[in-house]
N, C-alpha and C positions, 0 to 999 in steps of 0.2 A: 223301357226307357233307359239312355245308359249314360251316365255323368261324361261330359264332354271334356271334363279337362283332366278327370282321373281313370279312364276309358272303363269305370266300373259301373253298374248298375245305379239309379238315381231314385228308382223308391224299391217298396217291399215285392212290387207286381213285376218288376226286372229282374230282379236278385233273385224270384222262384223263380222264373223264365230260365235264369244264366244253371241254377243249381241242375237243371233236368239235361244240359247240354255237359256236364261234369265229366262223366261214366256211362260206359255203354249197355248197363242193364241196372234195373232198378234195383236188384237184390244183390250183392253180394260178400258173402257172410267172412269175414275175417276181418282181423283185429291191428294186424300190423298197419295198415295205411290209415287207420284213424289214431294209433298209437304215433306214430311219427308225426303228424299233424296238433297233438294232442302236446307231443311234449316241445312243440317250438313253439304253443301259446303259452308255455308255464305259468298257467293259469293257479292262482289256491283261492280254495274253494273254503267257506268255511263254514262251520256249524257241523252238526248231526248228519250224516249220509248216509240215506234209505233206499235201497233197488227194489224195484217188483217190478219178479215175472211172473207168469203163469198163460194159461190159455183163456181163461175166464175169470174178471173179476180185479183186472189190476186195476181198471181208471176207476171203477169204484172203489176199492180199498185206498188208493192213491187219494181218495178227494175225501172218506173218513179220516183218514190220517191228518190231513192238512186240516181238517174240521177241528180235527182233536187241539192241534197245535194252535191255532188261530183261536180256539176258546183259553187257552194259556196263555195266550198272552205273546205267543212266542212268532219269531219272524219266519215267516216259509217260501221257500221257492219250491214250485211244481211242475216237472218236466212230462209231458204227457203228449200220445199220438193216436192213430189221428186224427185230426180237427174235421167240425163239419162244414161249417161257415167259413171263418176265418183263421187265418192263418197263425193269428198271434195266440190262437187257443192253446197253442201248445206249450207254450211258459205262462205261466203265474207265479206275480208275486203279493203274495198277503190275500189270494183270493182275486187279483186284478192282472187283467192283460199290463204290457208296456204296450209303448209306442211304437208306433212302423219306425220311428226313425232311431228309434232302441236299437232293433230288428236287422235295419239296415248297416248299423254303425255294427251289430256283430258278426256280420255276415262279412263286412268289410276287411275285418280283424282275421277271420278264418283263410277269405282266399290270399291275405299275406304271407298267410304262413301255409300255405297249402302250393303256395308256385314259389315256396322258397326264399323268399326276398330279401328276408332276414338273414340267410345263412349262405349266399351263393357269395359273398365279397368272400375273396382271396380262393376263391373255388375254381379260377381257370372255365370260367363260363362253365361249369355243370350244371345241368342241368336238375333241380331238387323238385318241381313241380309233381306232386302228389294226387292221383285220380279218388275223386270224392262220391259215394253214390248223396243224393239227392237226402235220403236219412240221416247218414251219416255226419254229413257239412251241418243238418239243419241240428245235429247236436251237440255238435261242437260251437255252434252260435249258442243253443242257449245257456251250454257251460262258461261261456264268456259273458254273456249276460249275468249269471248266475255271479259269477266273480266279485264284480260292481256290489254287491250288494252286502252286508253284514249282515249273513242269516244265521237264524239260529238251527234252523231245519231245512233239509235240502231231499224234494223225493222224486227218483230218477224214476221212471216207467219205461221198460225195457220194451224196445218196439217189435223185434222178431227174435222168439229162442230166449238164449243167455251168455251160454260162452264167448259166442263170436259176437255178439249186438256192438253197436258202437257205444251206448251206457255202459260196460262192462269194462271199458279202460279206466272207470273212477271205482275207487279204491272203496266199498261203502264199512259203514260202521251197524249194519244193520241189513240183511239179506231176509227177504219176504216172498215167498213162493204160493201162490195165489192156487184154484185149480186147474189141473197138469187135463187136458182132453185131444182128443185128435183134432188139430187144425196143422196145416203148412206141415202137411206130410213130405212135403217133393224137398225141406229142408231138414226138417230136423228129427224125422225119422217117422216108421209104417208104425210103432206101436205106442200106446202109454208110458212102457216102461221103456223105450228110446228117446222118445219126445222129453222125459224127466232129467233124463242124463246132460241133454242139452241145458236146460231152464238150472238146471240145478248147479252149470257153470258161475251164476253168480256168487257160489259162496265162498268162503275163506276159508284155509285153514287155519283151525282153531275161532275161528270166529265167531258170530250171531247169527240167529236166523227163526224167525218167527212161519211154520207151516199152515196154509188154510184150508188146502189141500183134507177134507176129511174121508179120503181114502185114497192114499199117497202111492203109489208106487213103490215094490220094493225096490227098485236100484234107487230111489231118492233118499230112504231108510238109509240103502246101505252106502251111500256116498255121503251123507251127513256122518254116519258114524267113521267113514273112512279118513275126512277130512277133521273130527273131532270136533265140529259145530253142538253148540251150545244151543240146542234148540227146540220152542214149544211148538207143539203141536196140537192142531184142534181137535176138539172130542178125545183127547188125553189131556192135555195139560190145563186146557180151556175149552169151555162148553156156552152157547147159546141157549137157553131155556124157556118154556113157554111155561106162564103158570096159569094157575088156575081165572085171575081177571082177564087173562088174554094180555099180557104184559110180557115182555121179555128179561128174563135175565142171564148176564155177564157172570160167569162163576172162574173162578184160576184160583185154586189152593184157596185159602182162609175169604180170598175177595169174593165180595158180592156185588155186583152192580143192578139196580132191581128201578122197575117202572117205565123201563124204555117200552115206547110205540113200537106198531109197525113202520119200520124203516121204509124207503124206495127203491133202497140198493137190497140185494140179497143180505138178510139176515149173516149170514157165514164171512161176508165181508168184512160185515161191523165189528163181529168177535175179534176177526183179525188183527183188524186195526187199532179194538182196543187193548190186544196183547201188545201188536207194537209197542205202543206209551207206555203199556206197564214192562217192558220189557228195558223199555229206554228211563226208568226212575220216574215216571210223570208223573202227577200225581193226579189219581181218578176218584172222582164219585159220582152219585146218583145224578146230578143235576149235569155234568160234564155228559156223560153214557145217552141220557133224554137230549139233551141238546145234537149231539151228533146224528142219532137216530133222525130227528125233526128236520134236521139242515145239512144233512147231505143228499144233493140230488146232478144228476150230469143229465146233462141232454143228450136227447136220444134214447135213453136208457127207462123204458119205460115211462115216457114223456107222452103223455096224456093234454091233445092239444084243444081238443075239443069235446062237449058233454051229447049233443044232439047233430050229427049221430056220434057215438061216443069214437073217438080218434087216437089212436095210441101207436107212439114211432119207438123203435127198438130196432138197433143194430146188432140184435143177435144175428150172428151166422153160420155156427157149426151147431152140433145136434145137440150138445150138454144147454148150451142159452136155449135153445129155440124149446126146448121140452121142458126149461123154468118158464120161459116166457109164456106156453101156453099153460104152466101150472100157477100161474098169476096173473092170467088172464080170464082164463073163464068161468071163477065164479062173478065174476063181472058185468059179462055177457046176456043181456036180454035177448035179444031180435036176433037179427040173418048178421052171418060173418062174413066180411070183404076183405079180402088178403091182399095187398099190392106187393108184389115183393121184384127185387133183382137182387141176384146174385155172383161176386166173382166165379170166373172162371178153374180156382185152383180151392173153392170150397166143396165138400163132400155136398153137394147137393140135396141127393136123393132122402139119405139120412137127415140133412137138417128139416125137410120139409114134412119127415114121416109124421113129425107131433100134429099139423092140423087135418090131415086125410081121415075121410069120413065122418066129419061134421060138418057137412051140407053148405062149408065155406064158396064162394062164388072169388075165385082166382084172374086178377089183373098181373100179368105179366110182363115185365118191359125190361130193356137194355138199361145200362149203366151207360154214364157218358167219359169210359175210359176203354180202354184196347183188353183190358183184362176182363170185362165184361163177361157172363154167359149168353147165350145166345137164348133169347127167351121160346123158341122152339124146341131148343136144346134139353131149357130149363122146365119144360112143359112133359115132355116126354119123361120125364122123372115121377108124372102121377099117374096114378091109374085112370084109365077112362073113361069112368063114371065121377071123375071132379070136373066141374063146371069150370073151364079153363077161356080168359080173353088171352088174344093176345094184343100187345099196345106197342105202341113207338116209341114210348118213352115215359120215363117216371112219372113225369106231369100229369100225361094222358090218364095213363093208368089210375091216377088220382082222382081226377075229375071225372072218369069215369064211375068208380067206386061212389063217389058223392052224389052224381046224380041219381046212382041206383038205391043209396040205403034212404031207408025210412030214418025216422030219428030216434027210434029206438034201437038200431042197428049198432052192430061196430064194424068199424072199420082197422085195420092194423097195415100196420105200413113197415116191411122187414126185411133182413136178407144182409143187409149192408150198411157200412157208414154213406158210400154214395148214396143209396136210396132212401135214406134220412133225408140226407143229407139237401138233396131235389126237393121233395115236400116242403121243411121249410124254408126255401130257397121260394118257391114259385107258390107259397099258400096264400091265399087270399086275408 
């Protein structure tokens, strides 16, 4: 739908439409066109400002952190990608979406200064119009959004890489490197220790930077030292601990944080995010540590939707999640295992799917409802053929298939993708 008297989009369902007609490819990776964009909103941002990249593990640390901070008392904005449901998933503040018509009013603000409007008077008709990909715009909305606000804490989640990401034109007060694993090889490079060089573009010199990374790459080693960041690293500087009640605790020099649960997010996240705050002066104890543990959870992320048959969705989709996922998954497991999975077309496939081959899993198969899709024949020929393989139309299918085959003591697992999440609860009964 498109405002008839400002020839702009008129809700949030337009505005995605217009972003996707922006730029002629969904990815591309450089900093100057959201940089000039960036500096004719002259936006100031205020409060604490937190980046996290990594491969694994950022919206989880992302939503420990905001936990940490929301049990302080303290005001948080959270930028984060991508959404399942809804659109507005992508900003929070204080733990709550805004409004479509937030959304819409920031989007609005972007394509002004994105075709120039502001800056073309006494220009001789030049032309200033700036091409935006579809990421890009949609983060510079939420740094406009972000603006409006009096925060005290602000945490950006880097959506592809580091260097080049469009988050990386804000200046942070705090650089967070999550773990580095092989995903978006065709961008940011064939190995661990290429992929680091990228991600590791968010830091500063002389800067911050908290590592969760517990077995880091040497070029990350040696580009923190290069650039003279100040920073802790996990299993050196801070440790996760399991004691003897089956409690966890938080240890960093003299500190102790002691009687946290099992978490939902990966234990090594939490440690993270509780260096963050101790990194940034917070002030931590026993009851703050329990409370984060207890109350950070994201959907999708080992989202447990059903007990009979037991139903569990996880968007893991490179090999590092998917070999946590099934390392917290099957002491779980009673009965027969039902896989539904799709996968993009530019994930290592074969690799991610090696963790559930030969347990006797019974495999529903199906397309995604985007162009980057794998082809589920594609994606089928990646197992050996003694896996009991469907193949389906579509996520749905695959679903309802799976259901009608388990018993109730079965599980079923639904993975591969934010799309194929993202379908399940989209069409679950």
């Amino acid at each position: 739908m498109t405002n008839q008297t400002s020839g702009l989009p008129a809700d949030l369902a337009g505005w995605l439409a217009h972003l996707d007609t922006l730029h002629p490819v969904e990815i591309d990776l450089t900093l100057e066109r959201v940089k000039q964009v960036y500096e004719r909103l002259n936006l100031t941002l205020s409060g604490t400002v937190i980046t996290v990249a990594g491969t694994n593990g950022k919206g989880s640390t992302c939503a420990a952190v905001e936990q940490i901070a929301l049990y302080l008392d303290k005001k948080v904005g959270v930028y984060s990608s991508p959404h399942l449901l809804d659109y507005r998933e992508r900003v929070r503040v204080d733990g709550h979406m805004l409004s479509e018509q937030a959304h819409c009013d920031a989007f609005a603000k972007v394509e002004a200064a994105r075709v120039g409007k502001e800056s073309k008077e006494g220009q001789d008709g030049q032309n200033d119009e700036v091409t935006l990909t579809t990421f890009e715009f949609g983060t510079l909305a939420a740094l406009c959004l972000f603006a409006e606000q009096e925060l005290d804490v602000l945490i950006l989640e880097v959506g592809l890489g580091g260097r080049l990401d469009a988050v990386n034109v804000v200046e942070p007060d705090l650089a967070v490197l999550t773990y580095i694993g092989l995903d978006h090889q065709d961008w940011l490079g064939e190995t661990r220790e290429e992929i680091a060089l990228e991600k590791a573009g968010i830091l500063r010199q002389g800067g911050k930077a908290v590592i969760g990374d517990t077995e880091p790459p040497i070029t990350l080693i040696d580009e923190v030292e290069r650039l003279g960041v100040e920073a802790w690293w996990q299993n050196r500087d801070f440790q996760m601990i399991q004691n003897e009640l089956n409690c966890w605790e938080w240890h960093h020099g003299d500190k102790h944080l002691v009687g946290m649960p099992q978490p939902s997010i990966p234990r090594m996240n939490i440690g993270t995010a509780l260096a963050v705050a101790d990194m940034l002066g917070w002030e931590l104890d026993n009851s703050l540590a329990q409370h984060v543990c207890r109350n950070t959870h994201l959907p999708g992320r080992f989202q447990i939707i059903s007990q009979q048959p037991l139903t569990v969705l996880d968007v893991a989709h490179n090999p590092q999640a998917t070999e946590y996922l099934k390392y917290k998954l099957m002491p779980i497991v009673r009965g027969n295992l039902h896989l539904v999975v799709g996968m993009l077309s530019d994930k290592d496939a074969k690799s991610s799917l090696q963790p559930f081959i030969d347990l006797g899993a019974r495999w529903y198969i199906a397309p995604l409802p985007t162009p980057r899709s794998t082809d589920p024949q594609v994606l089928a020929e990646q197992l050996p053929g003694s896996e009991k393989v469907k193949l389906c139309e579509s996520v749905a299918q695959a679903y309802e298939m799976a259901q009608k085959a388990a018993f109730d003591d079965d599980c079923i697992l639904v993975f591969g993708s934010f799309f194929t999440v993202a379908d399940v609860l989209r069409n679950r009964k």
